[in-house]
C-alpha positions, 0 to 999 in steps of 0.5 A: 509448485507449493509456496508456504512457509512453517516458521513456528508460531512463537517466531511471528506475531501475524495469524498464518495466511492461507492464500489462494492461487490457480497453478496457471497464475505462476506470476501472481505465486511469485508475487505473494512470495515478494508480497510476504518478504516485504511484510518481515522486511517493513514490519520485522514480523515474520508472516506464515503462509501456505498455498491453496490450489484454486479450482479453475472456474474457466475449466467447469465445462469440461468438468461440469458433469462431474460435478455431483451437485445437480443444482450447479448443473441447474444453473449452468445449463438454464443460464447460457449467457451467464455461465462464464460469470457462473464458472469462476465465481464458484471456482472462487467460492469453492476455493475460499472455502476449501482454504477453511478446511486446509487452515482446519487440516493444519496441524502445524497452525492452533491459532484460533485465527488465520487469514484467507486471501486471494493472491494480489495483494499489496502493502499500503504505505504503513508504519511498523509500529501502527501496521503491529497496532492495528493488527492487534485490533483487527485480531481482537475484532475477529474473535468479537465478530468472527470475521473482519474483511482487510482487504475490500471494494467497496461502494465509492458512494459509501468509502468516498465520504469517509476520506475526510470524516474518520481520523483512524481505520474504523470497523464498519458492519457488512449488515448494515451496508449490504450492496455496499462493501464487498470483496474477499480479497483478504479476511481474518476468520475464527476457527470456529466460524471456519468449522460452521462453514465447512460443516454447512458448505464442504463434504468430500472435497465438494462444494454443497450449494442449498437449494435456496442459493441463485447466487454464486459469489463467495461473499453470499456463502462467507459474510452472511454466517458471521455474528457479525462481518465487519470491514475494516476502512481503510483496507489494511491490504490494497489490490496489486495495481494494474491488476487483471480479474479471472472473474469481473473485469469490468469492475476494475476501473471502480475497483482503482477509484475506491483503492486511491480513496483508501490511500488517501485515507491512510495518507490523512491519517495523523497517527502521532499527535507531532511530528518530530521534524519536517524535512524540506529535500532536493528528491524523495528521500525523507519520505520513509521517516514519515511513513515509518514512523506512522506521522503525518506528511508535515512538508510539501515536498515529500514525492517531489524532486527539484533541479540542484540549481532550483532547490538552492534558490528555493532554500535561498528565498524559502519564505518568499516561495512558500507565500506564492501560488504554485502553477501547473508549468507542465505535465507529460509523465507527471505533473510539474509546477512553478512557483515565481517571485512577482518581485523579480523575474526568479522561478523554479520547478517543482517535478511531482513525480509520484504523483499521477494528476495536477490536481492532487499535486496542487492539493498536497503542496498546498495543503502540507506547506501549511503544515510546516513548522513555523521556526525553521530551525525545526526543519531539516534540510538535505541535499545530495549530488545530484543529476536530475536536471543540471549537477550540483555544483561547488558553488551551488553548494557553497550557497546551500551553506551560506543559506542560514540553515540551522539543520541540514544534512549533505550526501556526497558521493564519491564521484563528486570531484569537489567532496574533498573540500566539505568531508570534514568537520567544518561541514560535515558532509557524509561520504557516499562510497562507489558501490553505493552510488548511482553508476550511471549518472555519476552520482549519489542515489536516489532518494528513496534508495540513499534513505535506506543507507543514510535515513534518520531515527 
């Protein structure tokens, strides 16, 4: 099965992807086949790509004596403990360097660049217009140096530090750091290096191994003949989470800390100078405003969801709750926290539900609350009928718009039995039709879904 797309080069503004896939690995195929759809629907730019079949390193023992390279057998035989090391490391070699000869072979593709990559790649969380940006940048670098890396491991010694020292994606040079960053996830490579390599490592569909090479790691054989490698920090492309390895899975614990430090990198970034609203929810819808438009997280309950009774006591008291610590109330499948008035015997909950640990849900409350503008007539409030934990009510809801708001916004669906009253210009409360709706519970959708049919520009 060949997955490849031949949308001609004035359709797409992204150098064309050759990804590598085992014919074994049918799940990882149809993954790059949804990873490459999300790219034109995120992006509007509509990728080019094709597969390259990978030759299976698990298989080299049947394969192994016919083979032509006799310093391949060398190391297979001497080496018996390490020749499953051995086996799918060449088999990623070979394969990464036979993609540089197919992106040569292509006589649909004169870009002077493309993109070789692995098949367990994944979007981070980046705007449209930065994500066309920095591409741009990376294109520019790439006929500078020859080779850029997009997609890394990296030491958490080195790429741990950079969190909170870089304010945008920095170009870092593989020479300097060797030992440090490496990974052939995804890189961007010029024709030219492209065709030095072939002519140095590829003869009649086999992989020339000089006699000076005891390595078997395709960065060995790519990084090094670059004028320059450099790696871009963050990652433009993270590794697929819970993703297995066909070559070092014992690397894949550190493999998740250094992609949650390049998240974290990209969640710190402040692309736009100011952000144009802040938006105070009752569940997750807001949060692709902020991500599509590439600006900083400037509200705290981005990623949060709140029970309809405890999101219009925190809107009643919106000052007095901001001023509290907040507490760790609870956490079973994600954190949960309480913010309690010491005047009164009122609290509410906070539920965190994308994140994984408390520490970091403390952290971005606490964080991003300072960041909220101080008038809050710069803010938007929204709420929805919502079943998470209790139902929003008439009364509820009469409260949320006695609250004093300036700017809010409120989505009913058509389930709710009192949306008559507040359909109309008094309130202004927007109608969400049955098939939109969320069938089970009887109610609007969630937040990240109702944004996609209700967002703002």
């Amino acid at each position: 099965m060949l997955a490849d797309s031949t949308n001609g080069k004035n359709s797409c503004e992204i150098p064309k992807f050759y990804f590598i896939n085992l014919e074994r690995s049918k799940d990882r195929l149809e993954h790059m086949n949804k990873f490459f759809k999300k790219i034109k629907k995120k992006t509007g730019m509509v990728p080019r790509f094709q597969r390259v079949d990978a030759f299976d390193g698990k298989k080299m023992e049947a394969n192994i004596d016919n083979l032509s390279n006799l310093k391949l057998k060398d190391m297979w035989h001497k080496k018996e403990n390490n020749r499953y090391a051995i086996g799918p490391e060449f088999g990623c070699t070979y394969s990464h360097i036979k993609s540089m000869k197919v992106f040569l072979d292509d006589k649909e593709n004169t870009d002077d660049v493309a993109f070789i990559c692995e098949d367990d790649l994944e979007l981070f969380k980046i705007g449209e217009d930065f994500f066309k940006k920095i591409l741009n940048q990376i294109i520019v670098a790439a006929k500078k140096h020859e080779l850029v890396a997009v997609s890394c491991v990296g030491s958490p010694t080195l790429i741990g530090p950079m969190i909170n020292t870089i304010k945008q994606p920095a170009f870092v040079d593989y020479h300097d750091n060797r030992g440090k960053l490496y990974g052939t996830g995804c890189y961007i490579i010029t024709r030219d290096l492209a065709k030095n390599i072939t002519d140095k490592y590829w003869q009649n569909n086999k992989l020339i191994i000089p006699e000076n090479h005891t390595s078997m790691v395709a960065d060995h054989f790519i990084y090094p003949q670059a004028l320059k490698t450099m790696f871009m920090i963050p990652s433009l492309f993270a590794i697929k989470p819970e993703n297995d390895s066909y070559i070092h899975s014992e690397h894949l614990s550190m493999h998740d800390m250094v992609q949650k430090m390049m998240f974290q990198m990209w969640s710190n970034f402040n692309i736009a100078t100011k952000s144009e609203v802040a938006i105070i929810s009752n569940n997750e819808w807001g949060e692709d405003y902020y991500i599509n438009k590439t600006i900083k997280y400037n509200t705290p309950t981005i990623g949060t969801k709140f029970s309809p009774e405890d999101y219009v006591k925190f809107i009643e008291k919106f000052e007095e709750y901001l001023k509290v610590n907040i507490v760790e109330e609870s956490n079973v499948t994600y954190p949960i926290g309480k913010l309690s008035l010491p005047e009164s015997n009122e609290s509410i909950l906070i539920h965190f539900v994308d994140e994984k640990t408390w520490v970091m849900a403390e952290r971005h409350w606490m964080d991003r609350k300072t960041l909220l503008p101080k008038n809050k007539s710069d803010i938007l409030f929204k709420i929805c009928d919502s079943k998470f934990n209790g139902s929003l009510t008439d009364d509820l809801l009469k409260r949320f718009y006695k609250s004093g708001i300036s700017k809010k916004v409120v989505f009913l669906s058509e389930y709710c039995e009192f949306r008559e009253k507040y359909i109309n210009k008094k309130y202004d409360a927007k109608n969400i039709p049955l098939k939109y709706c969320d069938s089970k519970n009887k109610s609007c959708p969630s937040g990240k879904e109702l944004f996609k049919l209700c967002g703002i520009n």
